[in-house]
DRENLUMPA-546523 format. One line per field, with one value per residue (C-alpha): z, x, y; residue number from 1. Coordinates in Angstrom, 2 decimals, padded with zeros to 5 digits. Each point is the difference from the previous one (the first is absolute). Layout:
DRENLUMPA-546523
z <- Z  ...
x <- X  ...
y <- Y  ...
resi <- NUM  ...
***
This chain:
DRENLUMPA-546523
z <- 082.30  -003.20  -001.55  -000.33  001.98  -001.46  000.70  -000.40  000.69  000.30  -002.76  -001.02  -003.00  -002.78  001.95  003.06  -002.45  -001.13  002.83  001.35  -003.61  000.71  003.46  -000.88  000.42  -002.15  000.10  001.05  001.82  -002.03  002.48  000.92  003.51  002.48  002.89  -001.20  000.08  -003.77  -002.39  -003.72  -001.89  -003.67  -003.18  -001.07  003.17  -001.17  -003.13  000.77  002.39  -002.54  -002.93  002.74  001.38  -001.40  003.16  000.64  002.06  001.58  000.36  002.81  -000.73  003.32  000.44  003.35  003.33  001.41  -000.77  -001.17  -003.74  -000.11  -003.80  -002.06  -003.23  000.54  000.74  -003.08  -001.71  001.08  -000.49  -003.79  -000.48  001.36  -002.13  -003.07  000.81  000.06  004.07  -000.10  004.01  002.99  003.39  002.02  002.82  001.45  003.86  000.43  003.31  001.99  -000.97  -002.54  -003.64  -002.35  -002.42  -001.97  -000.27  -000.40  -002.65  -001.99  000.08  -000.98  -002.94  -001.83  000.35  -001.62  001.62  000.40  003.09  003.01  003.75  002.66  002.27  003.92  000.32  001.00  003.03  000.88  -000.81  003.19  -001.85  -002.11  -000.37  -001.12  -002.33  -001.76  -000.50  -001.50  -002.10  -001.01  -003.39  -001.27  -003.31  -000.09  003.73  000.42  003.24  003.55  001.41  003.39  003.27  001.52  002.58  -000.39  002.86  -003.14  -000.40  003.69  001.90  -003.60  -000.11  002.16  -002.36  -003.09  000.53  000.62  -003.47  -001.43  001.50  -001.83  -003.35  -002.25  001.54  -001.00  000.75  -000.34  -003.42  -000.57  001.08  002.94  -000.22  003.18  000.32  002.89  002.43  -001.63  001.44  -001.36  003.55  -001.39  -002.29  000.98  001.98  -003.22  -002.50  002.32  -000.07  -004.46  000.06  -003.64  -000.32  001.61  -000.65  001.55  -000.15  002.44  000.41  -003.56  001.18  002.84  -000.25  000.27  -002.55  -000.80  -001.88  -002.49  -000.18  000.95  -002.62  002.54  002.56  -002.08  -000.75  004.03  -000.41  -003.01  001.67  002.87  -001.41  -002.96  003.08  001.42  -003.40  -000.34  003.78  -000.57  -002.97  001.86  002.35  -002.60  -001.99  003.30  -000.71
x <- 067.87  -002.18  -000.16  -004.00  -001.68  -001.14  -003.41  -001.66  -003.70  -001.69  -002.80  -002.55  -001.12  -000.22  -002.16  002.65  002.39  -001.89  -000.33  003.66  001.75  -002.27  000.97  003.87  000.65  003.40  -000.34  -002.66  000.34  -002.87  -001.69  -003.07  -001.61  001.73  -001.37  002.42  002.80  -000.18  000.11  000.54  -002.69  -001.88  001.83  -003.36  000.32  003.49  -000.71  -002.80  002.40  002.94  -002.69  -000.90  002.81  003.66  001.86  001.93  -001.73  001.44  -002.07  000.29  001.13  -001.69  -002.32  -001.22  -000.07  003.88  003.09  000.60  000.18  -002.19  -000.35  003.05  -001.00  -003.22  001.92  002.16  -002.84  -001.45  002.70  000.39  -004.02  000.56  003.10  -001.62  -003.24  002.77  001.32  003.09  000.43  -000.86  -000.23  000.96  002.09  -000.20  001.31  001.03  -001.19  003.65  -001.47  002.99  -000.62  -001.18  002.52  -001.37  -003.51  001.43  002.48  -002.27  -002.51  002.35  001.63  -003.50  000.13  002.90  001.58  -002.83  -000.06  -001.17  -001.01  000.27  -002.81  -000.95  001.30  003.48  -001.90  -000.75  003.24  002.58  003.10  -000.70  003.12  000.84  -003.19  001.48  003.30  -001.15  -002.15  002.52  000.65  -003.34  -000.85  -002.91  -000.33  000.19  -002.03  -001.28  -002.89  000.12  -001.56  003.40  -002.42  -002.49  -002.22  000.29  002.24  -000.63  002.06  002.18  001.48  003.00  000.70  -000.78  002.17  003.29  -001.24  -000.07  003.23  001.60  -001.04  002.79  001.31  000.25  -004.02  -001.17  000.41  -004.00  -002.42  -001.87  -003.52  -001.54  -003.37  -002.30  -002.04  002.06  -001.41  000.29  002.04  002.66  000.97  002.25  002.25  000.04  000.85  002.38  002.31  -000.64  -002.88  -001.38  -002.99  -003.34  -002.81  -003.28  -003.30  -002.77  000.74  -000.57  -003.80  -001.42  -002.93  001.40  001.17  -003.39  000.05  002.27  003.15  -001.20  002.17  -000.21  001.66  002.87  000.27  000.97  002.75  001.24  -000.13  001.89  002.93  -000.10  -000.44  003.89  001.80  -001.19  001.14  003.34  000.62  -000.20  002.15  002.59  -000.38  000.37  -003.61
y <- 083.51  000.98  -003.21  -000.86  -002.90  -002.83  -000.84  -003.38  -000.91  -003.62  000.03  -003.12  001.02  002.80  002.05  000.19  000.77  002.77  001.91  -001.09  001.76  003.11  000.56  -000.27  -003.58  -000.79  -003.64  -002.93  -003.06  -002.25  -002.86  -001.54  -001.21  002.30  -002.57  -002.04  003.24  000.14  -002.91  000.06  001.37  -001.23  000.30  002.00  002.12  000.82  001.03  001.81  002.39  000.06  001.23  002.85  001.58  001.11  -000.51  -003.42  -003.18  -002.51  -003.22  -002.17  -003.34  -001.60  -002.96  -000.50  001.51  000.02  000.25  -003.60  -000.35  -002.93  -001.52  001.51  -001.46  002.17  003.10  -000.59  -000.33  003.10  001.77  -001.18  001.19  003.12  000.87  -001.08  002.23  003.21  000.17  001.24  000.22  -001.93  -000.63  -003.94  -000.68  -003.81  -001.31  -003.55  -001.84  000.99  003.98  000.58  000.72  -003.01  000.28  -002.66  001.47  003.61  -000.99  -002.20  003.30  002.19  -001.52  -000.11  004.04  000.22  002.88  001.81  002.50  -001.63  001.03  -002.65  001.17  -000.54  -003.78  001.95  000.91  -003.40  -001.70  -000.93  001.80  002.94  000.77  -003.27  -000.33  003.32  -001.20  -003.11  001.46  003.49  -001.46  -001.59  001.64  002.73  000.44  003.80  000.25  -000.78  000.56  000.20  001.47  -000.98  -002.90  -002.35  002.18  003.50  003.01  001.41  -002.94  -000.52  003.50  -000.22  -002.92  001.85  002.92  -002.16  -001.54  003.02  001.03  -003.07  001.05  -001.46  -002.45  -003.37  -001.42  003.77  001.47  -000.47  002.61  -000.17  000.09  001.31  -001.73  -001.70  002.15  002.80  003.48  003.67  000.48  -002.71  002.38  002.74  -002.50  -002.56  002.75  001.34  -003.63  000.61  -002.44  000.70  -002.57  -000.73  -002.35  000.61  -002.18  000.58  003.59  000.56  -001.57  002.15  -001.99  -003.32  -003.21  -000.03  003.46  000.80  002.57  003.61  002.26  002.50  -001.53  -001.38  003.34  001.09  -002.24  001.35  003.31  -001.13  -001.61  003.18  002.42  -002.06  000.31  003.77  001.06  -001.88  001.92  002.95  -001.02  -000.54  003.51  001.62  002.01
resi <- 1  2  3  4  5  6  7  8  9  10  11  12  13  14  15  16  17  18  19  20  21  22  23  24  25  26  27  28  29  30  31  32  33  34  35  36  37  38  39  40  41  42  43  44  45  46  47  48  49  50  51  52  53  54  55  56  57  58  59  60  61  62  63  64  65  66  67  68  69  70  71  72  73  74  75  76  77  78  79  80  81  82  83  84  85  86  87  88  89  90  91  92  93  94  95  96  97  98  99  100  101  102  103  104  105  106  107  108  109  110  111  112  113  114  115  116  117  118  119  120  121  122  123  124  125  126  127  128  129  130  131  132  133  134  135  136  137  138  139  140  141  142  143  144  145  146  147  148  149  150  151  152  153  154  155  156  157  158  159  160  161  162  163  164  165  166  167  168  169  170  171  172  173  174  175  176  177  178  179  180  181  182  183  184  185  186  187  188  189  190  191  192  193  194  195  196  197  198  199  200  201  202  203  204  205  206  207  208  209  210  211  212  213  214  215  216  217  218  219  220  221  222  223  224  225  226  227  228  229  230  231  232  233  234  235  236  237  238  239  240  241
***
């Protein structure tokens, strides 16, 4: 496999984004309050981030603490800001009370993007079916990608789950790319690149010092190395140096 790893990184504002682009980051996820797991962040805040960086962001269309959708008409209306402010990709995923996909919420969401790329983030890992909540959704318009850590508890009790995933790329439910994210470790690595994993998403260890500090370029930058240091030692393998 030579195919280079995506790497996403949780930012809250320009200066995140910053130091995320210099450490290799190829795309942000924009939010604000991580107590809350990441809600959606300012118009201003947005702008601020897309004036300076050049790699994509995806907003996160999320209003409260959950994975309930809560007032739709505010989400649309969200939504509608942020694409008239210039975001072209984003981030939602809403459960209804039986833990299966609220298409209703989801849909509404998704037909103000109009068919703009999409990832439906961590709610997967909360929701009773996931293989049910990815065939329902296989044909919404703009959704591209999951982020997942494969369980609710993060990627060390989700990987058995996330490599059968993996091994199901293309079939119906699991044409999108999976997003490895969620107490994701540089020791995940080997074994998620080995299944073709091609996309991670990192937030607090891009912040050795906590939520409280911001993105450390520098430690973006191990990450980058690692996943760079996988595609370079598969391409060996494949020359036969």
């Amino acid at each position: 496999m030579t195919t280079r790893a995506l790497l996403e990184v949780i930012a809250l504002d320009a200066e995140d984004a910053v130091a995320a682009q210099a450490g290799g980051a190829d795309r942000l996820e924009l939010v604000a309050d991580m107590a809350a797991d990441g809600l959606t962040p300012t118009v201003a805040t947005f702008v601020d981030v897309q004036a300076a960086v050049d790699i994509p962001v995806r907003v996160m269309l999320r209003l409260a603490d959950g994975f309930a959708a809560g007032d739709v008409d505010a989400l649309v209306r969200v939504a509608c800001d942020m694409r008239a402010a210039g975001a072209e990709e984003f981030v939602l995923g809403f459960l209804g009370e039986d833990g299966g996909p609220d298409l209703d919420a989801v849909e509404r969401v998704v037909a103000e993007l109009d068919g703009r790329p999409w990832t439906f983030h961590r709610a997967v890992d909360r929701a009773a079916d996931r293989d049910a909540l990815r065939k329902q959704l296989a044909d919404l318009p703009g959704l591209d990608t999951y982020l997942t850590a494969g369980s609710a508890q993060g990627v060390d009790d989700g990987l058995p789950v996330l490599l059968a995933e993996a091994a199901r790329r293309g079939d119906p439910g699991y044409t999108q790319r999976l997003m490895i994210g969620g107490g994701l470790r540089l020791d995940h690595i080997p074994r998620l690149r080995a299944a073709r994993v091609d996309a991670f998403h990192i937030g607090g260890a891009a912040r050795p010092h906590g939520w409280t500090a911001p993105v450390a370029a520098d430690a973006v930058r191990e990450w980058r190395a690692a996943l760079d240091a996988r595609v370079t030692r598969a391409g060996v393998r494949a020359r036969g140096d």
